[in-house]
VEXLODO-283076 format. One record per atom (N, C-alpha, C): residue in one letter; x, y, z. Coordinates in steps of 0.05 Angstrom, whole numbers, plus 5000, padded with zeros to 4 digits. Atoms other than C-alpha are relative to their C-alpha. Layout:
BEGIN
aXYZ...
END
This chain:
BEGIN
x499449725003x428368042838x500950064971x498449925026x432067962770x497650004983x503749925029x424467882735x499150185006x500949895002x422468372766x500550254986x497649775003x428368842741x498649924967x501150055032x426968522668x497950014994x502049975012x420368612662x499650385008x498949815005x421669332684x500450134977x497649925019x426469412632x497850024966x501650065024x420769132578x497750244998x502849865000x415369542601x502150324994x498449865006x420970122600x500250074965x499549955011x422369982540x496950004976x503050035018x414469842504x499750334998x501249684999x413370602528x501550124991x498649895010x418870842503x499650034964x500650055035x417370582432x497650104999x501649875006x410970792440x499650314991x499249734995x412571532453x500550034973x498449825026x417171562390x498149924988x501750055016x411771232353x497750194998x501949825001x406471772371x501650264989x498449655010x411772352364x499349974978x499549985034x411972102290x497850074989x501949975012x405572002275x499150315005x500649754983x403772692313x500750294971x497949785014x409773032265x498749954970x500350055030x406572652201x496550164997x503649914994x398272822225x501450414991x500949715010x400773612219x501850084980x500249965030x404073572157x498049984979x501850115013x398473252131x497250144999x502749914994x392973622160x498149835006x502550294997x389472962182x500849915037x499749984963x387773052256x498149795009x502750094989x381172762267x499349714985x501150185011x376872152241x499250074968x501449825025x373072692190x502950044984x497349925021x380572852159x500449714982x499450265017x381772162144x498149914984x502150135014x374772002114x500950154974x499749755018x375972732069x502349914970x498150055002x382872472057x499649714976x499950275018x380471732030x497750184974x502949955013x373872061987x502450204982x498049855024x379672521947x501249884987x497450185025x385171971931x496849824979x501750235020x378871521903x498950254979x501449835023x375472141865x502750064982x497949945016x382972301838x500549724974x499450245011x384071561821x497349944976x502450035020x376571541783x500250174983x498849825024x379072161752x502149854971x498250105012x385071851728x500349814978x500750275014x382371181710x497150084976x501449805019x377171611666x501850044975x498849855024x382471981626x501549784989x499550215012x386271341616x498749864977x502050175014x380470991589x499150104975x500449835019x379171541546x501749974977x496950075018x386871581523x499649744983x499850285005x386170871505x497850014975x501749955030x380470921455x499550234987x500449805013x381071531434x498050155005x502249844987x374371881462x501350225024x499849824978x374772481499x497150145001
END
């Protein structure tokens, strides 16, 4: 009876963590505006065009070419 009470208690508590773990993500997805699969692709294809930007004007900075 007492395993069954403690495994209870585990599974109790797995869902529980789960829960807060979706709340968060849930609360971070609509700050973010990244709901779907398509958000996150949108999402990666900007930071890399920003970062090719970046790593551009660097390269530039660096030898003097603009």
């Amino acid at each position: 009876m007492s395993e069954l009470m403690r495994e209870a208690l585990r599974s109790y508590q797995r869902e529980r963590m789960f829960a807060k773990a979706r709340a968060h993500m849930e609360a971070v997805a609509d700050e973010t505006g990244v709901h779907t699969e398509e958000d996150v692709v949108r999402v990666i294809r900007e930071f890399r065009r920003e970062n090719e930007l970046a790593e551009q004007l660097a390269s530039q900075t660096r030898t003097g070419t603009r």
